[in-house]
N, C-alpha and C positions, 0 to 999 in steps of 0.2 A: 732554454730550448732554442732560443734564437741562435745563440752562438755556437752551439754545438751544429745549426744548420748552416750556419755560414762556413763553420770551418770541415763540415764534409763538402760542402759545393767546394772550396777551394781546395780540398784534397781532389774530388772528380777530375776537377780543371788542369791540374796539375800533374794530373797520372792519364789527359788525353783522353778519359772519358767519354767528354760533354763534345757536341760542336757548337761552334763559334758562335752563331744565331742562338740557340741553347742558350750557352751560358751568359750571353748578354740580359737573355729576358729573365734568369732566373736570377740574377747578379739584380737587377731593376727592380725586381720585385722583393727583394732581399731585404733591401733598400728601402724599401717602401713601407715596409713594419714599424709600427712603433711602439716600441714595449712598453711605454707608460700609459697609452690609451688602451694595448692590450691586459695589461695587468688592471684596469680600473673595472674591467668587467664583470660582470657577475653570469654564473653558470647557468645557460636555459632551456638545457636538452636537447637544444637542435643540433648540436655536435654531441657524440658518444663523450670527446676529452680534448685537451688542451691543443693534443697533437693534431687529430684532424681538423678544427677550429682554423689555426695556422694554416693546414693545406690548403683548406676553402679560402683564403683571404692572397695565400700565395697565385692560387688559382683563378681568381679574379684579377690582381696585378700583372699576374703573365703568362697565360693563357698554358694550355695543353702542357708546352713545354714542361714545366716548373713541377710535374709529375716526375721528370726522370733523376728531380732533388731527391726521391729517396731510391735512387740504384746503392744496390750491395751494402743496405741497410734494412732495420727492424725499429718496431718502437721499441723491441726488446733491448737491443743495443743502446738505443738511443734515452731508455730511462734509465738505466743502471747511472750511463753515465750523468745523466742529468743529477740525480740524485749524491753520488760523488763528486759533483761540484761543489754542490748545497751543503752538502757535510762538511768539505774541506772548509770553504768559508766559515762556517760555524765554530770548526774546533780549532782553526786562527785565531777567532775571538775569543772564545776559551782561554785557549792559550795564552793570547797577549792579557787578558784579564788577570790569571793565574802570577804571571809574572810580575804584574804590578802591586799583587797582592804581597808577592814575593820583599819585592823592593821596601813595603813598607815594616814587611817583619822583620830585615835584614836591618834599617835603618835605626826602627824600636830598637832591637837587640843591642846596636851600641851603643846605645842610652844607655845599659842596665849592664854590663861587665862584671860589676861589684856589689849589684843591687842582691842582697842574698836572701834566701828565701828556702822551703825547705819544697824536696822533694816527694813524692806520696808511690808506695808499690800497696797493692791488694787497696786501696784508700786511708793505709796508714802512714802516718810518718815514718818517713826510712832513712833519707842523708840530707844533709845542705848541698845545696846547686845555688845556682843565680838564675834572676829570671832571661836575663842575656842567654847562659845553658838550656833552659826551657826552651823558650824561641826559637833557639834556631835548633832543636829536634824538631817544631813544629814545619820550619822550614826545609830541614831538611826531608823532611816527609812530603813537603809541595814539592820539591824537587824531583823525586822521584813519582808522583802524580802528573808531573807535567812531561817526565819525561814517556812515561805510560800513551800518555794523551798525542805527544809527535809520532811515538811508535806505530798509534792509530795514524795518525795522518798520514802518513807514508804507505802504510797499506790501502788508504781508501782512494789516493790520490794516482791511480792507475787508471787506467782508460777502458773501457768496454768493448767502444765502437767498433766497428767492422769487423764483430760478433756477428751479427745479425741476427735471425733467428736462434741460435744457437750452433752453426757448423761454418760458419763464414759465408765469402760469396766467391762464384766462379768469377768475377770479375776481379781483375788485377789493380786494388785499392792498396793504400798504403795505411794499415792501421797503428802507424809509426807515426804519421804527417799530423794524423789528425789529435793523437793525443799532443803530440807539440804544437800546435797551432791552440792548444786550449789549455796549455800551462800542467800536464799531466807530464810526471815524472817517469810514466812507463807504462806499458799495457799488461793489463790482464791476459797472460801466455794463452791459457785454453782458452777456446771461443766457448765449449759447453759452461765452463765454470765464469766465466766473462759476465755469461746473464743468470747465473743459477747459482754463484756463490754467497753467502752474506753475512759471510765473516767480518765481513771490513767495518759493517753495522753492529755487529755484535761488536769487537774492539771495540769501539766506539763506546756502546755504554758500555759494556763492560769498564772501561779507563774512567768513565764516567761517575758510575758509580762508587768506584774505590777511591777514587777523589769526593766522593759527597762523603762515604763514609769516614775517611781521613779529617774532613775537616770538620764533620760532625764532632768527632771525638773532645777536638780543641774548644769547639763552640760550648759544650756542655761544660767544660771547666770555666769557660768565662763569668758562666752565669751562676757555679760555685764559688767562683775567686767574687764575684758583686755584691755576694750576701753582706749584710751587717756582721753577720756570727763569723763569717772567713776574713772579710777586709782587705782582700788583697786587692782590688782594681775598683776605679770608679769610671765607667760610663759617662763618654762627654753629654752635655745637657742636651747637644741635637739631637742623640741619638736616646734617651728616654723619654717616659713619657710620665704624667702626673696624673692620679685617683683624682675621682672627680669627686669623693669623700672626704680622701685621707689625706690631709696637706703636706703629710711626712714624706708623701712616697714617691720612689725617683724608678721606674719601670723600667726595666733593661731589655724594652721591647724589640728594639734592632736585632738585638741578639737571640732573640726566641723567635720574630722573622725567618733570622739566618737558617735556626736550629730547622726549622719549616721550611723551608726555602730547598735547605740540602737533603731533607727528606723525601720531598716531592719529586726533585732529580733522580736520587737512589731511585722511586718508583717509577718512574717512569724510562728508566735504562734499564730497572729488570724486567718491566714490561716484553720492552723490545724484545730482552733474552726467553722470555715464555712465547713470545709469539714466534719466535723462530722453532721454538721445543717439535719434534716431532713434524716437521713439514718436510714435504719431498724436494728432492733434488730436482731444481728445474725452475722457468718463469714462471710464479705464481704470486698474487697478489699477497699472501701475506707477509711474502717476506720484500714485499715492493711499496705498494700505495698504503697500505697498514699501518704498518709500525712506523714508517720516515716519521711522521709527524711525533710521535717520541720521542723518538733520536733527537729530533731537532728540540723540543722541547727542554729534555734535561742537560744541553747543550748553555742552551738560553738560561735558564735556570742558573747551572752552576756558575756561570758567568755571571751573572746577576750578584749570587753569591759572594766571589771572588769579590767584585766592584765593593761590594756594601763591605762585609767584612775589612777589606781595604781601611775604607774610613772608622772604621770602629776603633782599627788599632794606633792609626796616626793621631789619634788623637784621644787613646785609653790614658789614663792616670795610675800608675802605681804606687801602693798604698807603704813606699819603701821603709819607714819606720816601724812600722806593724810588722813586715815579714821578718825584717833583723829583731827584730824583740822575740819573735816568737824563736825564730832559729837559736837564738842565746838560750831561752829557755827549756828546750828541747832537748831530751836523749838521742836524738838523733846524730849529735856526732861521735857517739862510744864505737863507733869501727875505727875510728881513728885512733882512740883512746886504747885498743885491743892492734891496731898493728904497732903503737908506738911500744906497748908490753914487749912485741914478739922484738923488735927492733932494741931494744934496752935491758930487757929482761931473757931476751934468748930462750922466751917460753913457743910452745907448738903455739902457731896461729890458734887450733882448736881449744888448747890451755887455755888459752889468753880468753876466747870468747868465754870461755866458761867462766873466769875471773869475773869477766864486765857484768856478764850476762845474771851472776849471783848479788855483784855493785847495784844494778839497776833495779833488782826484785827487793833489795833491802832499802833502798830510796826510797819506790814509789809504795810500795806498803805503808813505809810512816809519811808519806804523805809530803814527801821531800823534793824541789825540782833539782835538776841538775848541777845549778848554780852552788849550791850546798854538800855539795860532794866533797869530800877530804880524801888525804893521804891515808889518814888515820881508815875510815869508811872500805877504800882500796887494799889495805893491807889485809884487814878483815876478812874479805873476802879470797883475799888471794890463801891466808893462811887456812882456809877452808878447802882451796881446791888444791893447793900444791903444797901446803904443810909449812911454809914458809911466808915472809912478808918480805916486802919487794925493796928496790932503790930509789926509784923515781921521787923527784921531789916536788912539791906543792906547784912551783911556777909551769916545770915540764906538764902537772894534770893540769892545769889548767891551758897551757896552751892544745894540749890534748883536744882539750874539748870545747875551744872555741870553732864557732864556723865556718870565719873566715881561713883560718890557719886551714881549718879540712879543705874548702873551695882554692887555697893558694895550693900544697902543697898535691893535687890533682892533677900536673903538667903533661901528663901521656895524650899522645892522640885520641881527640872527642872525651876530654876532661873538662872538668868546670876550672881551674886556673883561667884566670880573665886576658891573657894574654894567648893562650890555647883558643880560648873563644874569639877572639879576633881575629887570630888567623884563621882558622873555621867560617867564619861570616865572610873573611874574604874570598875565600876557595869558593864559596856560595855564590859568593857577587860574579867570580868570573865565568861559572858555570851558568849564572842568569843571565847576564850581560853575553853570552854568547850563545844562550837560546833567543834573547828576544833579537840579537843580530839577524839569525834564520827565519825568524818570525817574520821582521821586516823586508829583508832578501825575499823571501818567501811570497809575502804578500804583492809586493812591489813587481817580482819575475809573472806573479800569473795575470795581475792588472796589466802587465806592457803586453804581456802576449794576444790577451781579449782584446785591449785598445788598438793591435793589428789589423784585425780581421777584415775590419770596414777600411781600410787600405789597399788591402791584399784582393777585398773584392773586389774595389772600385778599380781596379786595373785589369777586370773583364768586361766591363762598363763600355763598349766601343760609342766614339763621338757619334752626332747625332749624323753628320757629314760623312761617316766611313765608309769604305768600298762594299758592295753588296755580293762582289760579284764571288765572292770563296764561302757562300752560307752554309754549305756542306763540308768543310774544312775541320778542322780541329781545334780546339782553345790550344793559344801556347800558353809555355811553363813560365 
């Protein structure tokens, strides 16, 4: 609120507004604020709000004058945009959180290239992947969450001011100056929609939420990959917790935090979107003082999230001889097994499945894993579907139905081939690495622009010594 009042007085001053005597005592009393003694306060009714609080203390520093701080202005104007500061901040940190989150699944990932492991559709087993593959689906889904979350920030990151009540002001302000003087990439065109939109809120959780539920999704496999009966990941020892019973037991509480964590965000971003449901067009509380505290909430939240998750992963364990045993012993590479048919045998793709597909029902009936499969077993079945027995010989099924041979021979763009996946994680790296560049530009442009203000005022400031005799004059530019 301070700086949005500093940087109308220095838009006033600027556009010849104010006079000289004016602006000096409101420049002084500007001055004279101190946001840390004002923010330690607690609220005691003798002000309606924050904003009149402020006038009375400006009003006290510099007398009458410091009244004509708010020409061709509204609180209306002047909360919107307060509250689009507050958010911008917010979903920076978001952001930069997300990215670091980023970085550590990027880094995971090329740990695990060849780490193989199977894949799960409807929750069955369906093909080998690697958990490097995995990963960075998960990241590429933060990707596209974060980029969700900039797309908010660019909308919310517009200016309100010199809205005023809703139709502007007959005075000749510059509602240009003052979103640049406050680090706002542009203003909000219509004055009526200026103070009476609140989309920019809604984006907000909306982006919000679909990133809690994104990463929900992953969270809940963590805490299936932990189980004993799955095996696939172990939980660093910071991050569980011990039965105060059971001495066996390693609690993958971080992770059920997380799962809690990201669900609370979700509610509280669809909050927002119900309290916006059905409200009129115009300044009203519920889509102002209300819901903000939400927004900002599941803002906090996810970030929260992001942080913690971070460390879960930099320092997960993969359980890589478990997942390659299990991949070996699996039917899940017979798509391979059925394009290498169609590729040798010259049979229809759907021949072929049907071939595998009668191979694997006479397997698992007796009670047979994969590894047990013959030529002989193949023929069988193929002279059941196509009247014939085939060529292929014992070493081709067997490479067949190895799952690394399926993970190598994968090399198309967004294939598990481990060299596919490293170019992939890089493509990632340079698409993160040039959001958190914005991030920091970003950051960095609206701190130098606020760290102005108090500059730009102090050179309405006239010495103590200055000439008296032009107090009816003009501020210069």
């Amino acid at each position: 609120m301070i700086a949005v009042n500093k940087a109308h007085f220095i838009m006033l001053c600027e556009q010849r507004l104010l006079p000289k005597h004016e602006a000096d005592l409101i420049a002084r009393a500007l001055r004279k604020l101190d946001p840390g003694e004002l923010r330690e306060r607690r609220y005691t009714g003798e002000f309606e709000d924050l904003f009149f609080e402020l006038e009375h203390e400006l009003l006290l520093a510099g007398g009458e004058a410091t009244g004509n701080l708010h020409l061709a202005r509204s609180r209306n104007d002047m909360g919107i945009a307060i509250y689009r500061i507050v958010l911008r901040g917010k979903l920076l940190g978001a952001i930069q959180a997300a990215l670091a989150l980023q970085d550590r699944l990027i880094a995971f990932a090329r740990g695990h290239t060849e780490t193989l492991m199977i894949g799960y559709t409807h929750t069955q087993q369906a093909q080998p992947t690697t958990v490097a593959h995995y990963i960075a689906a998960v990241s590429d889904s933060l990707t596209r969450d974060i980029r969700r979350l900039r797309a908010a920030y660019d909308n919310c990151n517009r200016s309100s001011l010199g809205a005023a009540a809703l139709t502007t002001s007959g005075y000749a302000i510059s509602r240009e100056r003052t979103a640049e003087l406050l680090g706002f990439e542009g203003i909000v065109e219509n004055a009526y929609d200026a103070v009476s939109g609140a989309d920019y809120v809604g984006e907000i959780a909306t982006a919000a939420a679909l990133a809690a539920v994104d990463l929900g999704r992953f969270t809940q496999e963590l805490l299936l990959w932990g189980t004993q009966e799955f095996s696939a990941a172990r939980v660093s020892d910071p991050y569980v917790q011990i039965s105060s019973i059971m001495p066996q037991k390693r609690n993958p509480v971080s992770v059920e935090h997380l799962r809690s964590l990201l669900s609370a965000c979700a509610g509280d971003a669809h909050t927002v979107l119900a309290m916006m449901h059905n409200t009129p067009f115009g300044d009203i509380v519920d889509t102002e003082d209300d819901l903000q505290p939400y927004a900002w909430r599941s803002l906090k939240t996810l970030s929260s999230a992001y942080r913690l998750l971070a460390r879960i992963v930099e320092t997960l364990e993969i359980q890589a001889d478990v997942l390659r045993q299990r991949a070996e012993a699996s039917f899940a590479t017979v798509t391979e097994l059925a394009d290498t048919l169609v590729r040798k045998e010259g049979l229809a793709f759907r021949t072929a499945h049907a071939v595998v597909a009668s191979l694997v029902r006479t397997a698992t009936g007796a009670g047979l894993t994969v590894k047990a499969l013959t030529v002989d077993m193949l023929n069988e079945a193929a002279q059941e579907v196509v009247g014939r027995a085939l060529s292929i010989s014992e070493a081709e099924l067997v490479q067949a139905l190895d799952p690394a041979h399926f993970v190598a021979v994968r090399r198309l763009r967004g294939g598990t081939n481990p060299r596919e996946v490293e170019r992939a994680l890089a493509a990632q790296e340079t698409v993160r690495q040039a959001s958190l560049d914005w991030a920091q530009r970003t950051r960095a442009a609206i701190e130098a622009r606020l760290g102005e203000l108090d500059a730009l005022l102090d050179i309405r400031i006239r010495p103590a010594a200055a000439d008296r005799t032009n107090e009816g004059g003009t501020a210069s530019v």
